[in-house]
C-alpha positions, 0 to 999 in steps of 0.5 A, spaced: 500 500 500 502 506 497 504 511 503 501 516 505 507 521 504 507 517 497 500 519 496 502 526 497 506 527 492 504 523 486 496 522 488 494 515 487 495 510 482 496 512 474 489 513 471 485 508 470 483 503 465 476 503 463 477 495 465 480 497 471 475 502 473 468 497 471 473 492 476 473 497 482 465 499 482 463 492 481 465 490 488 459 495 490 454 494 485 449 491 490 449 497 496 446 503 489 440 503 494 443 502 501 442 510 504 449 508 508 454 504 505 458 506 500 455 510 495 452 514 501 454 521 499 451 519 492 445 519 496 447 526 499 448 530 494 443 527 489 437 532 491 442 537 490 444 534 482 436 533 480 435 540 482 441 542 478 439 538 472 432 540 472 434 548 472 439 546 466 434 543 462 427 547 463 432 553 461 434 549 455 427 547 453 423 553 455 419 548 460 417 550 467 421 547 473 414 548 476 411 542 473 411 534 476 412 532 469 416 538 467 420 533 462 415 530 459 418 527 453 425 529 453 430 524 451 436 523 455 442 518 456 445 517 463 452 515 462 455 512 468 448 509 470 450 505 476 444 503 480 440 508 477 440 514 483 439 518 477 435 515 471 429 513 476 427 521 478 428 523 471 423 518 469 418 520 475 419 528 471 417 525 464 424 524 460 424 517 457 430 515 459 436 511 457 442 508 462 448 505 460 454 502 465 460 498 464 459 494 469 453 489 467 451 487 475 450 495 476 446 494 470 443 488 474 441 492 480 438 498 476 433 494 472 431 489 478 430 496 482 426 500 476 421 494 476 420 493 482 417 502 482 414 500 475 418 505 472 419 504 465 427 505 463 432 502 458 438 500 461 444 496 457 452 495 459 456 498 455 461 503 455 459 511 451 463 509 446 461 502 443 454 504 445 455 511 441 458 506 436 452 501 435 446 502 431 441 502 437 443 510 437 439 512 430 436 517 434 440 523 437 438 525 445 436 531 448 440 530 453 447 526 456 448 527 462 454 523 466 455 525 474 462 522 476 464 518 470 469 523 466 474 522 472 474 514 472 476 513 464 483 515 461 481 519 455 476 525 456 476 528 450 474 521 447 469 521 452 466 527 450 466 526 442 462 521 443 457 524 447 457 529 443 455 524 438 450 522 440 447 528 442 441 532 438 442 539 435 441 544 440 442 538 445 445 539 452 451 535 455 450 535 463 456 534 467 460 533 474 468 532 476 472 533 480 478 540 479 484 537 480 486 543 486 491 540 492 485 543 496 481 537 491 487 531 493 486 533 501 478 534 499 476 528 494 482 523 496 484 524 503 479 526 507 473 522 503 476 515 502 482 516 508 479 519 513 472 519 513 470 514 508 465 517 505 467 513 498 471 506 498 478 507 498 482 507 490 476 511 488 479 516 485 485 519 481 487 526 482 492 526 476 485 524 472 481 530 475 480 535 470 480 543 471 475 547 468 480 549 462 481 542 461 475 541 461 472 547 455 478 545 451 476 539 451 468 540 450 471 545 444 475 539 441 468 536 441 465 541 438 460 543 443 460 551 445 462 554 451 460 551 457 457 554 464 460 551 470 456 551 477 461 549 483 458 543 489 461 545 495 460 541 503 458 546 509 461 543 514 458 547 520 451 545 516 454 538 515 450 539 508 452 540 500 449 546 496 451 548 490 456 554 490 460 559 485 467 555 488 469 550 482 476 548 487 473 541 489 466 538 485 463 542 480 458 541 475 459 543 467 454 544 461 454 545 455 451 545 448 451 541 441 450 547 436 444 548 433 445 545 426 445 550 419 
């Protein structure tokens, strides 16, 4: 085990392999729907992330964030779906919505637990790029949306071509990271994963994690326009997350495909 002064100084391990990556969270693919547990402070933050998505999305489609179903008919993806914290809610607002993961007990969990709310959702494991690849993505989506899921793979620029790809003209690609701040390494690596655990050790990798820049660069290259961030940020009095203008640990980013000539 790598020492904490090692860990200091070089942040963990390289960055991951998508095989390493689909190894490391199918260990935890049966506790998605556990309140405590590893994905607790998924739990946590997740009013925080829909509340963020619906903005987003109303202000994009002219809809009223006041409607139950403010959603209605809006195709949306969601890479990285894990045991579908997210693709659930979105199906209560209206959306149809499709859910990919690597990992195919993750995909397991999520369909057994949509069946059991008898929600209608599409689930599949596979990666972007495959599914970007196959025939099955004949019709463009609204909206593609990945929460914590950039960070886990070695190349980000492919990563975000192949959402673009399968986004609509005027579509919205939705978004949230990691900066990779020192303030993120002691934040994100070791108070998160050493000392308070809020996440299973090995998690994350801050050579992985994309500043801002980083991150419109890329969105650039991918073709899609200026990106709009918006910062998630902890209050440890409150002991509570709310969304804030400080990008230098967890933030969100959108930005959208161009409007076709």
């Amino acid at each position: 085990m790598l020492s904490f002064l090692s860990l200091l100084r070089y942040g963990g391990k390289a960055k991951p392999s998508l095989a390493e990556t689909s190894e490391h969270f199918d260990q935890f693919a049966q506790g998605w729907w556990r309140g405590e547990g590893p994905f607790e402070v998924l739990h946590a933050i997740n009013p925080i992330r829909l509340h963020w998505l619906k903005h987003r999305l109303c202000g994009q489609f002219q809809r009223d964030e006041k409607d139950p179903l403010a959603l209605k008919g809006l195709r949306l993806m969601d890479v990285g779906c894990g045991g579908g914290l997210v693709t659930e809610p979105l199906c209560r607002m209206g959306a149809q919505v499709t859910g990919i993961d690597l990992v195919p007990q993750n995909i397991a969990c999520a369909e057994e637990h949509a069946l059991q709310q008898g929600l209608s959702l599409i689930y599949k494991a596979s990666s972007l790029e495959d599914f970007a690849a196959s025939s099955e993505n004949e019709k463009a989506f609204d909206g593609v949306i990945a929460f914590e899921v950039i960070e886990h793979g070695p190349d980000p620029e492919g990563f975000l071509r192949h959402a673009a790809q399968i986004l609509s003209s005027g579509g919205l690609l939705m978004l949230s990271t990691l900066n990779r701040t020192f303030r993120s390494y002691l934040s994100g690596i070791v108070a998160a994963e050493y000392l308070l655990r809020w996440v299973p050790r090995g998690t994350h990798t801050w050579q992985a994690f994309l500043t801002p820049s980083d991150l419109r660069w890329h969105l650039r290259r991918a073709g899609l326009e200026e990106p709009a961030f918006q910062g998630l940020s902890f209050a440890l009095l409150r002991q509570e997350w709310h969304l804030s203008t400080d990008l230098s640990v967890n933030y969100f980013a959108s930005a959208q495909k161009p409007f076709e000539a």
